[in-house]
C-alpha positions in Angstrom: -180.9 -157.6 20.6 -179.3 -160.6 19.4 -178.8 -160.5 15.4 -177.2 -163.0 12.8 -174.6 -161.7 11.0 -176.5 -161.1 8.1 -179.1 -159.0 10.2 -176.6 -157.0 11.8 -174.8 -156.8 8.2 -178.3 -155.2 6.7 -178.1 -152.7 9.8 -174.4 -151.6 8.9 -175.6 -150.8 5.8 -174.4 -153.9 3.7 -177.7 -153.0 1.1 -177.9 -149.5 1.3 -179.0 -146.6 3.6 -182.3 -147.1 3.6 -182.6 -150.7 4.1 -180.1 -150.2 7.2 -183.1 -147.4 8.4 -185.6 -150.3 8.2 -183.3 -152.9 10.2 -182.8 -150.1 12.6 -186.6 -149.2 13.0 -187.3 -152.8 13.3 -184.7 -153.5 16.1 -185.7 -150.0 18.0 -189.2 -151.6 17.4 -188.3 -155.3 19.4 -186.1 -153.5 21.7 -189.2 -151.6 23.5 -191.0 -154.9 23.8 -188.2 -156.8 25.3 -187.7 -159.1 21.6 -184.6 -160.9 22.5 -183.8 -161.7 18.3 -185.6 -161.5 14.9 -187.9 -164.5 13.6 -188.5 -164.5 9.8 -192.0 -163.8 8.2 -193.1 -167.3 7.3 -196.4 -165.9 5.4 -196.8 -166.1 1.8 -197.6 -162.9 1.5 -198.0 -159.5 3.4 -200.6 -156.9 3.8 -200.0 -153.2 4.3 -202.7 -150.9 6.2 -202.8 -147.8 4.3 -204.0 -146.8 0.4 -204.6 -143.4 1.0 -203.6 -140.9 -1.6 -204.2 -138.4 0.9 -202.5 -134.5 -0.5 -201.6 -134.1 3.0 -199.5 -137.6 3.7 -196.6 -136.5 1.8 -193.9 -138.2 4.2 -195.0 -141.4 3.4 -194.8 -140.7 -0.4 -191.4 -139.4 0.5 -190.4 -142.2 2.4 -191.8 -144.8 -0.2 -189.5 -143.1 -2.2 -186.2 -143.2 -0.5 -187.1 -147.0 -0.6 -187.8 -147.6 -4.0 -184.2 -144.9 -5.2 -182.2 -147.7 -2.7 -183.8 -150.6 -4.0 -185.4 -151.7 -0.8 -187.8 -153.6 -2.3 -190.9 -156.0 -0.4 -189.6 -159.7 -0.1 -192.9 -160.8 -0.5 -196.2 -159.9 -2.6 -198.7 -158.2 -0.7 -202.5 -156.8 -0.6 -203.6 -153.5 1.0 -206.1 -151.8 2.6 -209.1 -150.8 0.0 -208.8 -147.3 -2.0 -210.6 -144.4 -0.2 -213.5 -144.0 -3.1 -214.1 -146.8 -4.9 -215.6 -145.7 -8.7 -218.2 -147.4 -8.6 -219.6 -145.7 -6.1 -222.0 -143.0 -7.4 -220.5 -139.4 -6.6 -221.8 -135.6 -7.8 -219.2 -133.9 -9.8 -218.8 -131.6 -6.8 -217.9 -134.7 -4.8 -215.8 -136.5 -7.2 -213.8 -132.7 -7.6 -213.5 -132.9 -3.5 -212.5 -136.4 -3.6 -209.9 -135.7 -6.7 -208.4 -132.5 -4.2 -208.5 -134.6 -1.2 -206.5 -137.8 -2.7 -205.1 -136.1 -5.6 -201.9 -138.4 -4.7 -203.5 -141.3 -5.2 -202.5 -142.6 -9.1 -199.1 -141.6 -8.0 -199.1 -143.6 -4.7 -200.8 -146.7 -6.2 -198.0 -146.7 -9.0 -195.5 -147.0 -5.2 -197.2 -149.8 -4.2 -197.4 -151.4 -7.4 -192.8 -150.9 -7.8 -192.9 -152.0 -3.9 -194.6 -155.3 -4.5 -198.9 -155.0 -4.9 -200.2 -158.2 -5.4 -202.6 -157.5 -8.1 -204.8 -154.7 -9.5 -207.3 -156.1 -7.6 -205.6 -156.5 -4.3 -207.6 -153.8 -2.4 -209.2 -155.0 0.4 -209.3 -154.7 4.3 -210.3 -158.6 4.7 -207.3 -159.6 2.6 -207.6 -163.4 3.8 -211.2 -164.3 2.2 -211.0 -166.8 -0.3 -211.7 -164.5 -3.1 -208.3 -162.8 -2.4 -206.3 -165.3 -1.9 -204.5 -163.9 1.0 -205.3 -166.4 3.8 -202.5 -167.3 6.0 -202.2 -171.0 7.8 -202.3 -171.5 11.1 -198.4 -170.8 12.7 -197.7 -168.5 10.1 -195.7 -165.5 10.7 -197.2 -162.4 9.7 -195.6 -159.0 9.2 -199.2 -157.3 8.7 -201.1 -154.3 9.6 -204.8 -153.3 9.7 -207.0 -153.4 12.9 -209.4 -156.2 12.2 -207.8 -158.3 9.7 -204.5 -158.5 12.2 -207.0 -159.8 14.9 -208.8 -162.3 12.4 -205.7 -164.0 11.3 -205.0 -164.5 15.4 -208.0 -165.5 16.5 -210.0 -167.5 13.9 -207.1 -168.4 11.7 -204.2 -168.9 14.0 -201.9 -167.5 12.4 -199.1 -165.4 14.5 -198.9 -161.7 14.3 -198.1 -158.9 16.3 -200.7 -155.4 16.1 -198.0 -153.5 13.7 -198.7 -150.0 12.3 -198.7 -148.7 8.9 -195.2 -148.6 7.7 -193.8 -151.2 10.3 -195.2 -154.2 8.9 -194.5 -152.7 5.7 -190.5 -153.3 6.8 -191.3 -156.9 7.9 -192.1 -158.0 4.6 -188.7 -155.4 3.4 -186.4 -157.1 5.8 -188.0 -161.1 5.7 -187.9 -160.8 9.4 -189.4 -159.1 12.6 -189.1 -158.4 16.1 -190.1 -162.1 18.6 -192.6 -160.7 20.9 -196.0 -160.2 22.5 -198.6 -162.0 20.0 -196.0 -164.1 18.2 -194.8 -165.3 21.7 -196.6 -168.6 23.5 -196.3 -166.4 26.9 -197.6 -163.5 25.0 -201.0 -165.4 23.6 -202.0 -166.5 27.1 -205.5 -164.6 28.0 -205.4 -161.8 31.1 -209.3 -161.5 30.8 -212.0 -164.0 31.1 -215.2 -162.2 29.2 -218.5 -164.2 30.5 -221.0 -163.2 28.3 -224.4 -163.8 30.0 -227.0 -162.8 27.9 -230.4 -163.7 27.2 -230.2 -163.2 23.5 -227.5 -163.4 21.1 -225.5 -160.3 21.7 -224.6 -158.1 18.6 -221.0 -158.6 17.4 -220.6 -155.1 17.0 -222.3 -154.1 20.6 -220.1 -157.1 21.8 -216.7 -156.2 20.3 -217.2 -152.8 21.3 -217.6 -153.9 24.5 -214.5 -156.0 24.8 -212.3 -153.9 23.2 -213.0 -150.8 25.7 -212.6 -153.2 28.7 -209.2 -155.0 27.8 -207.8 -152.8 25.8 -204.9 -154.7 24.0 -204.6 -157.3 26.5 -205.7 -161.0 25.5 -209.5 -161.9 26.4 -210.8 -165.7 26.4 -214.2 -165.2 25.8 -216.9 -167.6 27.4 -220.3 -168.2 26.9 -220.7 -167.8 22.6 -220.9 -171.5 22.0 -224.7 -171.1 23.5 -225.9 -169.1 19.7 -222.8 -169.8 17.9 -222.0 -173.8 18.5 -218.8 -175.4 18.4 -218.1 -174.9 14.5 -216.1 -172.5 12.5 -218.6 -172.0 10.0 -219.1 -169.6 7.5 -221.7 -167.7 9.8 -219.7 -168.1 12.8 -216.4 -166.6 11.6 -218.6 -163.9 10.1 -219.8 -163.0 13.7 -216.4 -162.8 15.2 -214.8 -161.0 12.5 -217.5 -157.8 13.1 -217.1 -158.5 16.8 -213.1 -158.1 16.5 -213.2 -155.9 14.2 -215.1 -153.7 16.6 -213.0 -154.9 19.5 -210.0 -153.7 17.5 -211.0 -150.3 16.4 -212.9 -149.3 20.2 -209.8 -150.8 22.1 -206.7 -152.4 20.9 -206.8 -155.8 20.8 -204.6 -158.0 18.3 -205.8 -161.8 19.7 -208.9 -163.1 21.5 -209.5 -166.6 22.2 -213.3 -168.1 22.3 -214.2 -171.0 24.7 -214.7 -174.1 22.1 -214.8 -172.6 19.2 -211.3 -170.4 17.8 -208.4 -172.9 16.8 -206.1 -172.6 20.3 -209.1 -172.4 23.0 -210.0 -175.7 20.7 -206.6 -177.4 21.7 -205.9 -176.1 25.0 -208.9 -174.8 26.6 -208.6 -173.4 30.0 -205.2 -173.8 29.3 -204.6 -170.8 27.6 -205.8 -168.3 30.9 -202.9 -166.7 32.6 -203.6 -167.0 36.8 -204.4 -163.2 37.4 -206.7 -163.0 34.3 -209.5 -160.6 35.9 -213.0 -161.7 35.1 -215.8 -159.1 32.9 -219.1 -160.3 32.6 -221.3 -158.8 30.0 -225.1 -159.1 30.5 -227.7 -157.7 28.3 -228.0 -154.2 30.6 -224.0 -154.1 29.8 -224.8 -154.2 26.4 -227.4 -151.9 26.4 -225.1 -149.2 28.7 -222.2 -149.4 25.5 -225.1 -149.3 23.1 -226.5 -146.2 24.7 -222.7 -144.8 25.0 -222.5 -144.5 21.5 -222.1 -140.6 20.6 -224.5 -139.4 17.9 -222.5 -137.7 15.6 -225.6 -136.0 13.6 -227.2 -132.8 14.9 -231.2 -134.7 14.7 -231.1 -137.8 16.2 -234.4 -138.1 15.2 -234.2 -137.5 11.8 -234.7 -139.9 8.9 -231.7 -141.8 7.1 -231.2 -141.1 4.1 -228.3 -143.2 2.7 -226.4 -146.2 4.6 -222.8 -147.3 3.1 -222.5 -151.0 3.6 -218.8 -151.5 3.2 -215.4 -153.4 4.9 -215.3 -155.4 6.5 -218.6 -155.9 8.6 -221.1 -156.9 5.5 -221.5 -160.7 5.2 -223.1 -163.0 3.0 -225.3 -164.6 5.7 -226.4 -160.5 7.0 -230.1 -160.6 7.1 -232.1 -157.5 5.2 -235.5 -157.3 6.9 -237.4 -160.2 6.7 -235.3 -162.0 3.5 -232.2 -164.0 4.3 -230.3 -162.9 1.4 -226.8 -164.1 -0.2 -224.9 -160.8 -0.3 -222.4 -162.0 -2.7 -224.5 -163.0 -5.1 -226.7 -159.8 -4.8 -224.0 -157.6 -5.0 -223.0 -159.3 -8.4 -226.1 -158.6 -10.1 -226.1 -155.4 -9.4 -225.0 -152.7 -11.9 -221.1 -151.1 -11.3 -222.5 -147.4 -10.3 -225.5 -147.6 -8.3 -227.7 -147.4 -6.1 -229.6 -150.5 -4.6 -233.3 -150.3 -3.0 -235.2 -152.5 -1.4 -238.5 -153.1 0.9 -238.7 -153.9 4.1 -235.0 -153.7 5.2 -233.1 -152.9 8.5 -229.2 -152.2 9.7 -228.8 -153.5 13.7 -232.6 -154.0 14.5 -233.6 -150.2 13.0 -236.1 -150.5 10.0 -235.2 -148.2 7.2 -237.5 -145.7 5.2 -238.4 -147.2 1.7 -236.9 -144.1 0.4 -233.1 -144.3 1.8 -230.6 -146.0 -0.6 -227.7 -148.4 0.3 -224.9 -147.6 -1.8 -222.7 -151.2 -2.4 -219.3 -150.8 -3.2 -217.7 -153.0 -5.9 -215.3 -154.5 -3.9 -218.2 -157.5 -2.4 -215.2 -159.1 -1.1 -215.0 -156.8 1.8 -218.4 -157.3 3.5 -219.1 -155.5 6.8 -222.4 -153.6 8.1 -220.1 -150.1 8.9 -220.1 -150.0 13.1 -220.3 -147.0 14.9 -216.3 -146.4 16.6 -217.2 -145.7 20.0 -214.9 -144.9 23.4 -216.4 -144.7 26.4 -214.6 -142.1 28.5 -214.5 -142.9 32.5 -212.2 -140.3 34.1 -210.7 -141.9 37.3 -211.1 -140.0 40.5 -207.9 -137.8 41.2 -205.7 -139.6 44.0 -203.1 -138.0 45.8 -199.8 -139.4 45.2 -198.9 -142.0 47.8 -195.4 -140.2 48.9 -196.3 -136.3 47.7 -196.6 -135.6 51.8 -192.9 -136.8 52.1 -191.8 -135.0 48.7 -193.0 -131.9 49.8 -190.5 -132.3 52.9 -187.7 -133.0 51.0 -188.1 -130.1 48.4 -189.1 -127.5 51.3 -185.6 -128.9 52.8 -183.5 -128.9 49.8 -185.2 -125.5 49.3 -183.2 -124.1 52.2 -180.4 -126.2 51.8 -180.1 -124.9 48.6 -180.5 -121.1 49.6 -178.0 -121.6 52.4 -175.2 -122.7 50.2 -175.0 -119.6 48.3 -172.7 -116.7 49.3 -173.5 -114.5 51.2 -176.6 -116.3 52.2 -178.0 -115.6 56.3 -180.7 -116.5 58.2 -182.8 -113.4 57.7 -183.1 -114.0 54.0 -185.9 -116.4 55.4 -188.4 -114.8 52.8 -186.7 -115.7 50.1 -185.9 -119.2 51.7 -189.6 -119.9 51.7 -190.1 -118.8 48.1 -187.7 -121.0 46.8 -188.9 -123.9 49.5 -192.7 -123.2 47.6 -191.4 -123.2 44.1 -189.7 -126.6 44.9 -193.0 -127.6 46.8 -194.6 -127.8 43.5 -192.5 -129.6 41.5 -192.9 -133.3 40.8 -190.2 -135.7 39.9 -191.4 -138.8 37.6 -188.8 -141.5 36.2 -189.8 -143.8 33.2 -188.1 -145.5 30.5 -186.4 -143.3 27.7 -187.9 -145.0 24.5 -186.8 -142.2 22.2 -184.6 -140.4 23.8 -184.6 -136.1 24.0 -185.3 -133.2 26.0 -188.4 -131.1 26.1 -190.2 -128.0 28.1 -193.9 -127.6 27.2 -197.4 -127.1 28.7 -199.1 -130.6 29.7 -202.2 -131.4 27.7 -203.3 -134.7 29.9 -205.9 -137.8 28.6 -207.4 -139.8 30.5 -208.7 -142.2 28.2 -206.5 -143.6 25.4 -205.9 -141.2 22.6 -206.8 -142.7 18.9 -204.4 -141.0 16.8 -206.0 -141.3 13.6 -209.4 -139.5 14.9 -207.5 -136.8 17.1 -205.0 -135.6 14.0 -206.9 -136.3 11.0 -208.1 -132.9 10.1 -205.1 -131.7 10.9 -203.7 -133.9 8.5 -206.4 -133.3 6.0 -206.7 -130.3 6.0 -203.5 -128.4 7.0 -204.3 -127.1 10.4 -201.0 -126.6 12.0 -202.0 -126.7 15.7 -203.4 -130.2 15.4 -206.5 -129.2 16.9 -207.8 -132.8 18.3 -210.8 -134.1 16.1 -211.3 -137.1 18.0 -215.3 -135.9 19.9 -215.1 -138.8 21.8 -211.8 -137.6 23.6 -213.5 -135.2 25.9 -210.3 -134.4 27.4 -208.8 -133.7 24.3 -211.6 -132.4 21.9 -210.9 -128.9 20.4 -207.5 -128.8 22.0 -204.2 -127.8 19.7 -202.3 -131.0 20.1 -199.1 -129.4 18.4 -196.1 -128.5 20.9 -197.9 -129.5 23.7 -196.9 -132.5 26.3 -199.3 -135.2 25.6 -200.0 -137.1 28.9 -202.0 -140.2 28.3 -202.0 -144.1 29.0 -201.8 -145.5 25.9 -202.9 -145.1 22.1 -206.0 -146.7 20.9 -207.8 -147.2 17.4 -206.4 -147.7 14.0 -203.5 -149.3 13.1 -202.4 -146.8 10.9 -201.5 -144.6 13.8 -198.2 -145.1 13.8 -197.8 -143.4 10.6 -200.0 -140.7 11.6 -197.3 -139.6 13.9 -194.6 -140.2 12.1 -196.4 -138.0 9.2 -197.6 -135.3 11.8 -193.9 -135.3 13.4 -192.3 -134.6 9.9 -195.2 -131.5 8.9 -193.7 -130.2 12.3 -197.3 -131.0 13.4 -196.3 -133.3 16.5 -196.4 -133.0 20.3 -193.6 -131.7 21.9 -193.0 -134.9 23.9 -195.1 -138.2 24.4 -195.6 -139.2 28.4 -196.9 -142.6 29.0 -198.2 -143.6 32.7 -198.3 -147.2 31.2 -196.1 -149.4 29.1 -196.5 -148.0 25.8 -198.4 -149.9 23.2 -197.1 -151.0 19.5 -198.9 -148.2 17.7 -197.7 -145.5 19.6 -193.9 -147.0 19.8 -194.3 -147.4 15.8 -195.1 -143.3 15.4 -192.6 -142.4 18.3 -189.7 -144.6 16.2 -190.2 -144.0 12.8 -190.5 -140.1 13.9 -186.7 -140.8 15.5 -185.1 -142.4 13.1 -186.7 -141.2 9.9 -186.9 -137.8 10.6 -184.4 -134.9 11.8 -187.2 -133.8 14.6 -186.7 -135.0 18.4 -190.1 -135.9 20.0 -188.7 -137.6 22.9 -190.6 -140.8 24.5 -190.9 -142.1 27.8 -193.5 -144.9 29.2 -193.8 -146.7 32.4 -194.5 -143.2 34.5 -197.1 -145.1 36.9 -200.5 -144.1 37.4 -199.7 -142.0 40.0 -198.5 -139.5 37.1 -202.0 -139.2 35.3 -203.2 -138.3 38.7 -200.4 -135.3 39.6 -200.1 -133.8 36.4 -203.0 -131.2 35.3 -203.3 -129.4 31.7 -201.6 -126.4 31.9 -198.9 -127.8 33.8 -195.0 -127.1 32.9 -193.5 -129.7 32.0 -189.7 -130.9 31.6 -188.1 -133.9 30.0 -184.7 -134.7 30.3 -182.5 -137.5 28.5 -182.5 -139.9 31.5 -186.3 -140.3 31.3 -187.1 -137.8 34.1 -190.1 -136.0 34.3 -190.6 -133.0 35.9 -194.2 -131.5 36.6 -194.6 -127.8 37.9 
């Protein structure tokens, strides 16, 4: 990467150790995406993705630490995601002593932010750029921000510029002033690989929508046609309400960081058509496609046919134009009148279509800034039909051959020892050999443990995080693959992460509580939230958990859980 001489000064440690560790993350960050130089965050102010005073989060504490003692400070003011329980919500004394064990960091870690560069008390929030904030980027800013859905607001509806960053890395943008040029913040990179026709007969449901989307394209750019038909050709209030729950959902069920909608988002305004890349496949969504990811959803309850008995409205899905039942009510102002611990009732109300008893109570959180109706996080699993690989005829040859070549160069080695030929011709028979790119490199022997579907990193290890379970049994149920399986020590074979964008520093905190998989093996280019846990785990941490992407789809198909597997420091992988 090409760096000024001040940037490459920072790295050599010009301002201390630590802040050379945040250049170095940064650059080891750009490098994997092909960023050519740094560009410097033009925002006023950042946002960070993560408030948790979780017990069991202790290397970011740590880390925060090491960055306060060296005096590397935030260049710019910033606001964060909101706190895990919020007191005005109403809480038992056993729940507020569960809550107190569970975040008993949390006065200490707010006190981190606060020395690092909080905006204000207040600054709590996951839609940081409403007005009541006063966190709103301009169009053309460049961000160094985190969090799933307002990262993709700030694209799409604001157009602002702003790469899908995990929880610590855009926490080193606003350190450093500067960040990696690529992907999102790149004209090239903001071009749409999917055109999304929506053809429905009613106006589809954000949520249903996003969800939708997001399983389909992943963290690829869709241009979405068709919305203008129930939303017009204005950004109005309601309108950017309905796309920040549908990208919010598109965000949290897939990856994506930018979409662009036909007449209607700031870019698809200016340069239409324009904007599609030539390959850009084509999804069309009817209301049966709507109805299938609707259906998809997993029920997480043990009665699906039992009563509700409490709904938490919270962020960032609740609006001020969301309807309750038949009243079209102004959230905000609702929300104000009511008193700061309680618990609101009312007749006649519904949450996505479903009516409500007159007995279950919707508990409003203080914060009315951050208004969302809570959707359901859903992944639809499709496991791909196992192919053959397209030259493991021809490998089999060669290894059967090298398997006696092999034999015949030792001493003492004749003919008759054809037994033993064949044993070693079979052992070599097995193996598969699998180059990719080294993105952190190491060395590794470990049992596969293979996904199919993208692996969200905050579902699959937070009990392990939470609660101290050193296998890292996966907690993510709608990993079928995964589910139940220790994720510790193992080889984790998957396409890409998915899901929050705190997952970076779930690895990273699961890597340093020796918690980690023995190796990450990607068969596609690996995605910004997954880079983010791999690097920080290299460089901020003494243990190895070597990398490597870009192993091809044939490698999903030829490697099994319960495999051997072997990593070596050129990026090779070895299966059997």
């Amino acid at each position: 990467m090409n760096l000024t001489s001040q940037q490459q000064a920072l790295l050599d440690g010009a301002k201390g150790p630590a802040m050379a560790k945040v250049v170095k993350t940064l650059v080891m960050y750009g490098e994997c995406f092909g960023a050519e130089r740094m560009v410097p965050v033009t925002g006023a102010n950042g946002h960070l993705v993560t408030s948790f005073g979780l017990s069991m989060l202790g290397p970011v504490y740590d880390l925060m630490d090491e960055l306060l003692k060296d005096g590397a400070l935030s260049g710019q003011s910033f606001s964060v995601d909101p706190r895990p329980l919020d007191p005005a919500v109403p809480a038992n004394p056993l729940q507020k002593l569960l809550f107190k064990i569970m975040y008993s960091k949390q006065d200490d870690y707010e006190a981190q932010l606060r020395s690092m560069g909080l905006l204000d008390n207040d600054a709590f929030t996951c839609t940081c750029y409403q007005p009541e904030v006063g966190n709103r980027p301009r169009r053309g800013d460049i961000l160094s921000w985190a969090e799933s859905s307002a990262v993709v607001f700030a694209n799409s509806v604001l157009g602002a510029r702003c790469n899908r960053n995990s929880g610590i890395i855009e926490m080193f943008g606003s350190i450093a002033g500067f960040v990696p040029e690529f992907g999102l913040l790149t004209d090239e990179g903001r071009k749409a690989t999917w055109i999304i026709e929506v053809d429905c007969k009613r106006k589809p449901e954000a949520q249903v929508l996003g969800s939708a989307i997001g399983m389909k394209v992943m963290e690829d750019v869709p241009y979405i046609k068709g919305l203008d038909r129930w939303l017009g050709r204005e950004l109005t209030p309601g309108t950017q309400d309905y796309l920040k729950d549908m990208g919010a959902a598109s965000a949290s069920n897939g990856a994506v960081g930018l979409y662009h909608v036909d007449g209607i988002t700031p870019e698809a305004v200016e340069q239409g058509e324009h904007l599609i890349a030539p390959d850009a496949r084509i999804y069309r969504i009817d209301d049966a496609e709507l109805e299938r990811i609707r259906s998809s959803y997993p029920v997480m309850w043990k009665n699906p046919g039992a009563r509700p008995k409490l709904a938490f409205i919270g962020c960032p899905h609740l609006c001020t134009t969301r309807p309750l039942g038949r009243r079209h009510l102004r959230w905000a102002e609702r929300l104000r009148q009511l008193p700061r611990a309680s618990t609101h009732r009312t007749d006649r109300r519904t949450i996505r279509g479903r009516r409500l008893p007159q007995d279950c109570g919707i508990q409003t959180p203080l914060d009315y800034r951050c208004r969302r109706l809570e959707h359901l996080p859903a992944y639809v699993h499709q496991q791909p039909a196992v192919r053959q690989h397209a030259h493991h005829h021809q490998l089999q040859q060669v290894a059967y051959v090298l398997g006696i070549a092999l034999l015949h160069r030792r001493r003492g080695a004749r003919l008759r020892h054809h037994r033993k030929t064949n044993q070693i011709g079979r052992r070599l028979l097995m193996e598969k050999i699998f180059h990719g790119r080294v993105v952190v490199p190491g060395t590794a022997h470990a049992k596969a443990l293979v996904s199919h579907g993208g692996l969200n990193t905050l579902a699959s290890f937070q009990k392990a995080l939470m609660f101290g379970d050193k296998k890292a049994t996966c907690s993510d149920q709608n990993n079928p693959d995964l589910y139940g399986k220790p994720l510790a020590g193992c080889a984790l074979c998957l396409p890409q992460t998915v899901g929050s964008t705190t997952g970076g520093m779930v690895l990273f905190c699961a890597t340093k509580m020796g918690r980690q998989p023995a190796c990450l093996l990607f068969s596609k280019p690996i995605d910004s939230l997954a880079a983010a846990g791999a690097i920080l785990s290299g460089v901020w941490t003494d243990t190895s958990m070597p990398t490597i992407d870009n192993l091809g789809d044939e490698f999903l198909d030829a490697v099994s859980t319960g495999d051997a597997i072997t990593v070596t420091e050129d990026g090779t992988v070895i299966v059997g």
